[in-house]
N, CA, C and O of each residue as an XYZ file, in Angstrom:
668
protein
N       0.301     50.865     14.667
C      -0.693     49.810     14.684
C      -0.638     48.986     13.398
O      -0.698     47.759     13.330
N      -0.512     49.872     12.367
C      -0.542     49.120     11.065
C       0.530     47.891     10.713
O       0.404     46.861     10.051
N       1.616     48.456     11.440
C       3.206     48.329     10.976
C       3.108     47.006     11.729
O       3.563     46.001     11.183
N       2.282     46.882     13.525
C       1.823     45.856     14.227
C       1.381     44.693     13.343
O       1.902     43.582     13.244
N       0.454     45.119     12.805
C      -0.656     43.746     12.186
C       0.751     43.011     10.635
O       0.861     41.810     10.392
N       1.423     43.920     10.028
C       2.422     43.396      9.276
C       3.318     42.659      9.871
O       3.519     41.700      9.125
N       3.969     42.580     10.808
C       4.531     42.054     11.777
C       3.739     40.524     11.973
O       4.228     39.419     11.740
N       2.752     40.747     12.334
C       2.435     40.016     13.040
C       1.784     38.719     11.733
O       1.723     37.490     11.765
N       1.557     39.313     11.131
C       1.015     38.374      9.145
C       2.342     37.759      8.847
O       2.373     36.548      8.630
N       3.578     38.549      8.808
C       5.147     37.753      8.432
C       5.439     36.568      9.372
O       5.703     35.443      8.948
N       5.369     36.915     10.762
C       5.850     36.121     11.447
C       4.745     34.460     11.291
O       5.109     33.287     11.205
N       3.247     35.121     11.310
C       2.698     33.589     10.990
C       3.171     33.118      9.879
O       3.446     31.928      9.727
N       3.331     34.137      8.866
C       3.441     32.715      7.905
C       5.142     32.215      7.572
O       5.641     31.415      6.781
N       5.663     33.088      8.561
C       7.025     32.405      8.814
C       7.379     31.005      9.773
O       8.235     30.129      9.650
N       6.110     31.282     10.952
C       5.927     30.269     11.646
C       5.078     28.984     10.936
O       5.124     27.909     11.534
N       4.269     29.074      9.619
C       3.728     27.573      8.798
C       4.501     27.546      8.103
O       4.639     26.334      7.940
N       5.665     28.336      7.085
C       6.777     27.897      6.450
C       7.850     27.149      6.981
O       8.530     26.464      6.218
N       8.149     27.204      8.498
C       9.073     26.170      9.451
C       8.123     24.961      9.764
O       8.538     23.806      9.665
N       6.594     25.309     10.219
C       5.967     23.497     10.073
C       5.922     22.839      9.314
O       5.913     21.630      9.549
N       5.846     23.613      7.340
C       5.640     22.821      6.337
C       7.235     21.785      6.272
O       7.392     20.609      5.942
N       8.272     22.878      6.762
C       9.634     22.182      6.661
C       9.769     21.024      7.421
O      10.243     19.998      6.934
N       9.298     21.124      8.864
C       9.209     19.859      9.539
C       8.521     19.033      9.612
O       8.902     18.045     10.241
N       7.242     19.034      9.037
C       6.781     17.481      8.586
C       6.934     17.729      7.259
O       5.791     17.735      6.802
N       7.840     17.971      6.246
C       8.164     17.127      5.306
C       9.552     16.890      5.879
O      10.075     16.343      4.908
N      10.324     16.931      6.646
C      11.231     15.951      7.062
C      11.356     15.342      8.104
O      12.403     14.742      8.348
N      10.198     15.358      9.050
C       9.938     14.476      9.753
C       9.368     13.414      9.277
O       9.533     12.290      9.750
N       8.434     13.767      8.008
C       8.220     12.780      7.400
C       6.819     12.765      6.985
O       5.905     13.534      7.282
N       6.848     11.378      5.981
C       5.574     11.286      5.174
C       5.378      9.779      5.276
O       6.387      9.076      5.346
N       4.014      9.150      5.293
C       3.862      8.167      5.134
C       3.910      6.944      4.340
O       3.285      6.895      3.281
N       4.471      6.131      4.680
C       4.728      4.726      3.758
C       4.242      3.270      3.956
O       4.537      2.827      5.066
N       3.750      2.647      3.367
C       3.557      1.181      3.608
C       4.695      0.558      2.623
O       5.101      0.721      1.472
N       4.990     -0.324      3.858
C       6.212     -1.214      3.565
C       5.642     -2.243      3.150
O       4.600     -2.465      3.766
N       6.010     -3.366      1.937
C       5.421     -4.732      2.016
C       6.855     -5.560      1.381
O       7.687     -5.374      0.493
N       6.459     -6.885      2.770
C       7.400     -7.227      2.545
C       7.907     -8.756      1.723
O       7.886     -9.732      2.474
N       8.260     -8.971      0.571
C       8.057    -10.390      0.223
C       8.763    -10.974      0.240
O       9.867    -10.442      0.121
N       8.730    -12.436      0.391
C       9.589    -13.485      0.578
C       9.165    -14.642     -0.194
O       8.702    -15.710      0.205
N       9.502    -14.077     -1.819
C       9.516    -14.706     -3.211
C      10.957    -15.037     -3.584
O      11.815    -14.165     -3.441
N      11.266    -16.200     -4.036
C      11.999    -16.453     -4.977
C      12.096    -15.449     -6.273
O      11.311    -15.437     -7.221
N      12.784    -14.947     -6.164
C      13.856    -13.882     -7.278
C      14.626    -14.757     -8.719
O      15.714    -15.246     -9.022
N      13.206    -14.550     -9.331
C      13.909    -16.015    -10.939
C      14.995    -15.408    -11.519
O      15.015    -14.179    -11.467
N      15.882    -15.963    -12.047
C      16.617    -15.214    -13.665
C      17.690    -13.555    -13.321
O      17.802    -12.689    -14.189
N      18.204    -13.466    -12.237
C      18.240    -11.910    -12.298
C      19.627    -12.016    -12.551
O      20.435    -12.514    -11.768
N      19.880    -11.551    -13.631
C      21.366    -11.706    -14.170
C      21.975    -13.313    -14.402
O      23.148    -13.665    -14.532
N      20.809    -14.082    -14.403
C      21.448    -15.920    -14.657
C      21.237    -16.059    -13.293
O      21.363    -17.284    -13.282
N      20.989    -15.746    -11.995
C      21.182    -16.301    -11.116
C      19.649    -16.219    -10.602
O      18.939    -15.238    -10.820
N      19.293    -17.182    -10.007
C      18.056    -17.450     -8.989
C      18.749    -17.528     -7.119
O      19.525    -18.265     -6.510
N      17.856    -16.221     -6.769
C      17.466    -16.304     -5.456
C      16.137    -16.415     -4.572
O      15.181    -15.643     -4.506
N      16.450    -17.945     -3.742
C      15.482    -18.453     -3.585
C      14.983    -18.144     -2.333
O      15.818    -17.918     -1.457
N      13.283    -18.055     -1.927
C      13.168    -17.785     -0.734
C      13.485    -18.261      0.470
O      14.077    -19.340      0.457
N      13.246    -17.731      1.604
C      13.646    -18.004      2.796
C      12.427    -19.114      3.193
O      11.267    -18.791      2.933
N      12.662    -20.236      3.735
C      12.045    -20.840      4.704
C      10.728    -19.693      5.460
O       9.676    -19.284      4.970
N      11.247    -19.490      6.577
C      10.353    -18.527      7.001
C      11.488    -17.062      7.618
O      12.620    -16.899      8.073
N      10.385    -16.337      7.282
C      11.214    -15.253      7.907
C       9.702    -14.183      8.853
O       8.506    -13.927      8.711
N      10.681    -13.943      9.644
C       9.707    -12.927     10.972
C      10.336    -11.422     10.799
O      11.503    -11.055     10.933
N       9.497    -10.892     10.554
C       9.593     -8.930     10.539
C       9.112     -8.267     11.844
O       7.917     -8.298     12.140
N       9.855     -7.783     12.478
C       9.759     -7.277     13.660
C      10.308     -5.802     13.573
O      11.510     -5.536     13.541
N       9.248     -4.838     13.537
C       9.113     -3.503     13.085
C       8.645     -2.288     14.949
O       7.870     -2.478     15.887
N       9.492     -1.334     14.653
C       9.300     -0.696     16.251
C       9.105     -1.686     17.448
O       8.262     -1.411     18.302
N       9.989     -3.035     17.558
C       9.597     -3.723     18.624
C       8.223     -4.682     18.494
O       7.761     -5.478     19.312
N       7.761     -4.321     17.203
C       6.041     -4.766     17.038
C       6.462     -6.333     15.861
O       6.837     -6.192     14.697
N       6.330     -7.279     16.339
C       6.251     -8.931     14.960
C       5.374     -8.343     14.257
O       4.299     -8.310     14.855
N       5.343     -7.791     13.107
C       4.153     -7.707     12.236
C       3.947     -8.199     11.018
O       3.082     -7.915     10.188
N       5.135     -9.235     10.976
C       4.533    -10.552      9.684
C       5.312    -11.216     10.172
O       6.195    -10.836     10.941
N       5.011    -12.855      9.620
C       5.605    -14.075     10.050
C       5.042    -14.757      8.270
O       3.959    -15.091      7.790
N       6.706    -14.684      7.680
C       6.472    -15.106      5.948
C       6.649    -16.219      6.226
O       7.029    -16.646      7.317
N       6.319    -16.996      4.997
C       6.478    -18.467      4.482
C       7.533    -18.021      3.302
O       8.336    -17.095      3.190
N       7.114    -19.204      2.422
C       7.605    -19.225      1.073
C       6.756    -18.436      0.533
O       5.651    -18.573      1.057
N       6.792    -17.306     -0.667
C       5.985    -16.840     -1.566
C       4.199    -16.014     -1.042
O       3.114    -16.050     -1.622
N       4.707    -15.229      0.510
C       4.365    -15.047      1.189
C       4.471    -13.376      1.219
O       5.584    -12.899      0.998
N       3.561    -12.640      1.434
C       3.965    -10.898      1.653
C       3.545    -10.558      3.087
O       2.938    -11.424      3.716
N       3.761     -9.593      3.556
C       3.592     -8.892      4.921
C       3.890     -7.294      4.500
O       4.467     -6.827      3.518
N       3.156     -6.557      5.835
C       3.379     -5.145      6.200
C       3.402     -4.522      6.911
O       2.810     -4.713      7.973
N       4.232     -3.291      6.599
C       4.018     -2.476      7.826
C       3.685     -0.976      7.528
O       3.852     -0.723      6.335
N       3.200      0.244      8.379
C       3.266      1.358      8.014
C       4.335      2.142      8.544
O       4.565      1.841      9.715
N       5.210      3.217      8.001
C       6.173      4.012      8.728
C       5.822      5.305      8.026
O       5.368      5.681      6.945
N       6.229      5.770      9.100
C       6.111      6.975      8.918
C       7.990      7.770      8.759
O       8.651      7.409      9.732
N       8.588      8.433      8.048
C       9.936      8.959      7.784
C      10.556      8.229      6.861
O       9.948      7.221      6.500
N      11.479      8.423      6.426
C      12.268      7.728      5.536
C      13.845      7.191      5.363
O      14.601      7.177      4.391
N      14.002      6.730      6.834
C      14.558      5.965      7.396
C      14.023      4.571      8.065
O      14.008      4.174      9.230
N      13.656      4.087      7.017
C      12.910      2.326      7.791
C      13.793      1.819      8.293
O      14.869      1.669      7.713
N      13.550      1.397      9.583
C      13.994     -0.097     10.122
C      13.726     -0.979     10.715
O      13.218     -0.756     11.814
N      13.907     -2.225     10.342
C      13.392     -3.818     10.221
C      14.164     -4.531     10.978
O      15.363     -4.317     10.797
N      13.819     -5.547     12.011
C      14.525     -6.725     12.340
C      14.174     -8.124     11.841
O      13.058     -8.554     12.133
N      15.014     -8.893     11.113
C      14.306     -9.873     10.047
C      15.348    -11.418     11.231
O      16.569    -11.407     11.386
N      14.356    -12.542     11.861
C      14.618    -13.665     11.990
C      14.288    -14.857     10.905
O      13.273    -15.413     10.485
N      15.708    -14.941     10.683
C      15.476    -15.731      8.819
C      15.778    -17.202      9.658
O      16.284    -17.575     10.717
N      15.061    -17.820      8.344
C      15.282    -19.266      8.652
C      15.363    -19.790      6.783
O      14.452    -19.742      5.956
N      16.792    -20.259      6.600
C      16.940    -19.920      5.667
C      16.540    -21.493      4.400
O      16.400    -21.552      3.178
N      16.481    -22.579      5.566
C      15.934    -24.031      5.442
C      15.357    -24.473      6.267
O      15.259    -23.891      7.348
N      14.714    -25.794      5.992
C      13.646    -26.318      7.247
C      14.709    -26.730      8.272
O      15.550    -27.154      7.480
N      15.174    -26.874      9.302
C      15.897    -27.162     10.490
C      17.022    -26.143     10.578
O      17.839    -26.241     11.494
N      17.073    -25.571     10.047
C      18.196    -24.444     10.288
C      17.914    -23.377     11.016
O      16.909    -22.737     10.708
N      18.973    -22.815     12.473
C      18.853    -22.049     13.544
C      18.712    -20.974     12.287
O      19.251    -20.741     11.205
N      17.477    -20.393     13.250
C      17.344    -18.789     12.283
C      18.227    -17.733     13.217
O      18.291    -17.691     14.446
N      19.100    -16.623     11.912
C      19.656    -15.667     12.437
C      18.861    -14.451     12.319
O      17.912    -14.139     11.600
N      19.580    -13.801     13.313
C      18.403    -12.189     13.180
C      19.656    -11.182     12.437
O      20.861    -11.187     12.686
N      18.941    -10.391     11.510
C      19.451     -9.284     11.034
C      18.791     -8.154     11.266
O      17.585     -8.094     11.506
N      19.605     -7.159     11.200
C      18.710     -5.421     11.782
C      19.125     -4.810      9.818
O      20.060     -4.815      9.017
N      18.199     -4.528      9.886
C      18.313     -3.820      8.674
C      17.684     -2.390      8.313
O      16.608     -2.067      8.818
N      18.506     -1.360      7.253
C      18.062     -0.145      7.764
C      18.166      0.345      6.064
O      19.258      0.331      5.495
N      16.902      0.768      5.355
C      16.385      1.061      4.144
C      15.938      2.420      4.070
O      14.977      3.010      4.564
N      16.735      2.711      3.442
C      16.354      4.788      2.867
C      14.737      5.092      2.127
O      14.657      5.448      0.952
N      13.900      4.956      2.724
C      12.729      5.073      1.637
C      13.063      6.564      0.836
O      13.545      7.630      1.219
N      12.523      6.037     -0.535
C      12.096      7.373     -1.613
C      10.919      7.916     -1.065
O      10.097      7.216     -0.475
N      10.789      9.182     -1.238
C      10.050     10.140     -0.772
C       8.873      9.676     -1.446
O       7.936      9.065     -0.932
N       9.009     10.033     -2.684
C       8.031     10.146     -3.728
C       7.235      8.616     -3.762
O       6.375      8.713     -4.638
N       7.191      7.271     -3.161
C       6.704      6.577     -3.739
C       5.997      5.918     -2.246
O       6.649      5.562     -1.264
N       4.567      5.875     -2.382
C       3.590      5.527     -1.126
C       4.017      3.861     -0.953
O       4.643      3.483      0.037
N       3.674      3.098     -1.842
C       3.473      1.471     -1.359
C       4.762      0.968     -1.873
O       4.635      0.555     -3.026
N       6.079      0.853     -1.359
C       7.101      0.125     -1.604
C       6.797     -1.165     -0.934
O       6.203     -1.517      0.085
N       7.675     -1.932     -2.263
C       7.636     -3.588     -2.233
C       9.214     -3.788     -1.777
O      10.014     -2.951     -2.196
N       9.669     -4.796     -0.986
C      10.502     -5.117     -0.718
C      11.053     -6.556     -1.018
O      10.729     -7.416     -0.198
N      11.845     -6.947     -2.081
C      12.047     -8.636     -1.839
C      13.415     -8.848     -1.317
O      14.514     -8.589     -1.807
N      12.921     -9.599      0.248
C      13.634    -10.053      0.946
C      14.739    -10.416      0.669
O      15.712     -9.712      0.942
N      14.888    -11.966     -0.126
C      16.223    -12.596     -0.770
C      17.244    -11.720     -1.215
O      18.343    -11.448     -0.731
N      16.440    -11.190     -2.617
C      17.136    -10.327     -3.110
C      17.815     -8.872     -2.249
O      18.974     -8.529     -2.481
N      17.067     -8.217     -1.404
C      17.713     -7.319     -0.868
C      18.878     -7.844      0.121
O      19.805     -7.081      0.390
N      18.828     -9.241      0.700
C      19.758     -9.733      1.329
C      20.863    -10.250      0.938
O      21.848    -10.487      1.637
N      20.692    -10.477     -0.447
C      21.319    -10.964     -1.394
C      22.611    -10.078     -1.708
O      23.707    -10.465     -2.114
N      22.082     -8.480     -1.337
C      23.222     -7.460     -1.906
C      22.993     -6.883     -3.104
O      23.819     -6.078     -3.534
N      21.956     -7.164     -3.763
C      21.693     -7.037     -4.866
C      21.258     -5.362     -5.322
O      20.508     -4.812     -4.516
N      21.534     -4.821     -6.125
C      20.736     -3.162     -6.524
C      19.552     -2.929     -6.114
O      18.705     -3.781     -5.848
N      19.416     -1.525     -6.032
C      17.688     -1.481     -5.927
C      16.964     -1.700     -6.397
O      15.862     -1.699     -5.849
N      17.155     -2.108     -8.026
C      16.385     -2.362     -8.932
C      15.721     -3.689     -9.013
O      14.548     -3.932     -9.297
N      16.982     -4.752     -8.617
C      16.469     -5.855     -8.418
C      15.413     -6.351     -6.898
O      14.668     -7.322     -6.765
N      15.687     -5.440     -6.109
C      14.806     -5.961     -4.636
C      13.929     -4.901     -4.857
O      12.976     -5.650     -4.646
N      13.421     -3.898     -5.078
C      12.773     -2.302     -4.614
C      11.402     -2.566     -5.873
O      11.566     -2.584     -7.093
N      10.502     -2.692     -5.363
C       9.297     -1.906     -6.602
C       8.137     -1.111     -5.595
O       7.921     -1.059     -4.384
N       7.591     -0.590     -6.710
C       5.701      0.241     -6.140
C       5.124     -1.034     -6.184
O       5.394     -1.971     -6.936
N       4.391     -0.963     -5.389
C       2.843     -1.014     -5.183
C       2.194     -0.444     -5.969
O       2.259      0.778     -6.104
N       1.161     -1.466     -6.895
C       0.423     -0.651     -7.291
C      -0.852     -1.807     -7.348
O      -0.704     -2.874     -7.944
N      -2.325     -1.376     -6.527
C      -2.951     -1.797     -6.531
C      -3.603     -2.579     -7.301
O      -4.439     -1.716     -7.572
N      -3.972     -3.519     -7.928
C      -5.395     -4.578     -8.992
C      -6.293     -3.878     -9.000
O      -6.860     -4.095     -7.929
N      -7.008     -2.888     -9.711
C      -8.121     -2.455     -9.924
C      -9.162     -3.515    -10.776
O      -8.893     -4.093    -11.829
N     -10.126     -3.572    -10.182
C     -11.003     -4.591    -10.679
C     -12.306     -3.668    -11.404
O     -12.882     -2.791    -10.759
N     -12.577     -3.920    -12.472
C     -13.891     -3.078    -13.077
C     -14.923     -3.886    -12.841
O     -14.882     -5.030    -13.293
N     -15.877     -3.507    -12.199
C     -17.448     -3.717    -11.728
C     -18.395     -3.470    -13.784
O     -18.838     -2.529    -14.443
N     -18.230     -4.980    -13.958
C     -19.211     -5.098    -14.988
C     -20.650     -3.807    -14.845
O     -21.242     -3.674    -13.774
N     -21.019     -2.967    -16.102
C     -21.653     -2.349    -16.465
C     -22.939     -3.241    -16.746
O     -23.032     -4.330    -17.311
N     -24.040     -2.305    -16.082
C     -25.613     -3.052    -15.757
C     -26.132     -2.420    -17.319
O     -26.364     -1.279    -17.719
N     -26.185     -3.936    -18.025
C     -26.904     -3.522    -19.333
C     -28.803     -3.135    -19.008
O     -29.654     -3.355    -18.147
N     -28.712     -2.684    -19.878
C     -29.872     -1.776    -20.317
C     -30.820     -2.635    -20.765
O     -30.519     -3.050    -21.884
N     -32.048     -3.161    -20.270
C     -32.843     -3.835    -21.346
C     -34.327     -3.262    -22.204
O     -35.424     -2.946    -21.744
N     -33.859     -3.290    -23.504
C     -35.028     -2.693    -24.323
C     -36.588     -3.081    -23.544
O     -36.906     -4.231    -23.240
N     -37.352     -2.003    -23.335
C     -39.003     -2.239    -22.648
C     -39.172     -2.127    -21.460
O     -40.252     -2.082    -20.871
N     -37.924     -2.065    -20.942
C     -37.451     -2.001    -19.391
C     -38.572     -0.765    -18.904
O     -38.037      0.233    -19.386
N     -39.536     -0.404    -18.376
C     -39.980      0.496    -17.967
C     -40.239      1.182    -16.441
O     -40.171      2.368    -16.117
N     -40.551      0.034    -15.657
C     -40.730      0.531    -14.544
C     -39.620     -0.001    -13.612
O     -38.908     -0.874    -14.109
N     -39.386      0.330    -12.502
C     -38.267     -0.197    -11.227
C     -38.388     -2.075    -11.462
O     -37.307     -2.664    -11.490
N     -39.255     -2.644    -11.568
C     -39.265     -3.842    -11.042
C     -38.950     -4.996    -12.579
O     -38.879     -6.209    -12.386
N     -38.781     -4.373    -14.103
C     -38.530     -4.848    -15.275
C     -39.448     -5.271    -15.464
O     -39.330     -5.686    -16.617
N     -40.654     -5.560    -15.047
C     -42.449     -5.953    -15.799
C     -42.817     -5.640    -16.883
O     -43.450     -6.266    -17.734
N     -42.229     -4.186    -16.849
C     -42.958     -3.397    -18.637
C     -44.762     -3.354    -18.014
O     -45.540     -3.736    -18.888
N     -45.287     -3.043    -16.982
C     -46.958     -3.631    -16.453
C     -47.518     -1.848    -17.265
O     -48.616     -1.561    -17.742
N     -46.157     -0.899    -17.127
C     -47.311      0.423    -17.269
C     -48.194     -0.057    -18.719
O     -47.915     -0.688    -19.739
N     -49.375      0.615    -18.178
C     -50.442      1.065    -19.649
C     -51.127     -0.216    -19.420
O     -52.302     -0.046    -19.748
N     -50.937     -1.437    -19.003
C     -51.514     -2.564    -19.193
C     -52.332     -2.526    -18.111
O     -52.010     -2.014    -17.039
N     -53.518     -3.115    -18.371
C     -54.744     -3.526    -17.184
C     -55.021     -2.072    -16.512
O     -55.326     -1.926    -15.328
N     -54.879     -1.110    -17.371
C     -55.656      0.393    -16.661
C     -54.506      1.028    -15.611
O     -54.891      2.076    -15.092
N     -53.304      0.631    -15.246
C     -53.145      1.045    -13.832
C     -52.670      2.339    -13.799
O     -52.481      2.940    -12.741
N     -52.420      2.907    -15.126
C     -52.381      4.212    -14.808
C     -53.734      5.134    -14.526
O     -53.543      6.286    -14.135
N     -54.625      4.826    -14.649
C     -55.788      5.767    -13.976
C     -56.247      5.032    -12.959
O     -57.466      4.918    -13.088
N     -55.750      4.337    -11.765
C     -56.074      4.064    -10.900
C     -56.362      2.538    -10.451
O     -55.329      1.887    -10.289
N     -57.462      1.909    -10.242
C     -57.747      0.713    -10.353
C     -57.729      0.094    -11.162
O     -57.080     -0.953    -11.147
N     -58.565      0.563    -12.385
C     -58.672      0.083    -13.452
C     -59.974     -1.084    -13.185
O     -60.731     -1.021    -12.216
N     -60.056     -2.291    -14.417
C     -61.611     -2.818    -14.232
C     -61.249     -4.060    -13.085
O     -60.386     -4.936    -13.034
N     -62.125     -3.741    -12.405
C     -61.595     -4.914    -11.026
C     -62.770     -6.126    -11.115
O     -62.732     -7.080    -10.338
């Protein structure tokens, strides 16, 4: 019986040591964002944005860029892939490209710039984090005399702490 219940303790936690394995390689979640900025100065050279470009993610359009324009998507694994209809000037037939990006494990909000990744360029030059604008909520000063909820300063005055006071 004993030898039973040991058995039976190994095998569960042999059976959550094979789930922990498969969703971390099935995967972890990512937001993709995608921009379609002009790329200033990168090695002397400027790459400039696309006219417009359309991101078409699992079959789903889920941005339609301009110039200087971002979009997103969420994936889940770390194998992204994108279908991008570029339009690379104003009257020019847009071509479609399929494109297929290794996400890093380790990093939640990857930035993507378009040009540059189309460009051929390193990861360094197209690839950054996300990292949110934290905005600080100004601190509610304190005002000397401040006494009650409503800033009056009324306690002690006109009796009202014992009740009516002289009416």
């Amino acid at each position: 019986m004993k030898t039973r219940r040991i058995l039976f303790s190994l095998l569960l936690a042999l059976l959550l040591v094979v789930i922990a394995a498969a969703m971390m390689v099935i995967g972890r979640g990512h937001t993709v964002y995608f921009d379609n900025k002009t790329l200033e100065d990168y090695q002397g050279q400027e790459y400039k944005a696309f006219e417009k470009v359309v991101v078409t993610v699992k079959g789903e359009e889920v941005a339609k860029l301009g110039k200087r324009e971002r979009g997103m998507s969420i994936w889940i694994g770390q194998n992204f892939k994108m279908i991008l209809e570029i339009t690379e000037k104003k009257g020019d037939e847009p071509r479609v490209q399929e494109v297929s990006i290794k996400l890093p494990y380790s990093v939640d909000g990857i930035v993507i710039n378009l040009p540059a990744y189309l460009a051929g360029l390193p990861e360094e030059a197209w690839f950054s984090e996300f990292v949110p604008a934290v905005t600080e909520e100004p601190a509610e000063e304190e005002i000397p005399g401040e006494g009650d909820e409503f800033g009056l300063g009324l306690e002690g005055e006109l009796g009202l702490e014992d009740g009516l006071g002289d009416v």
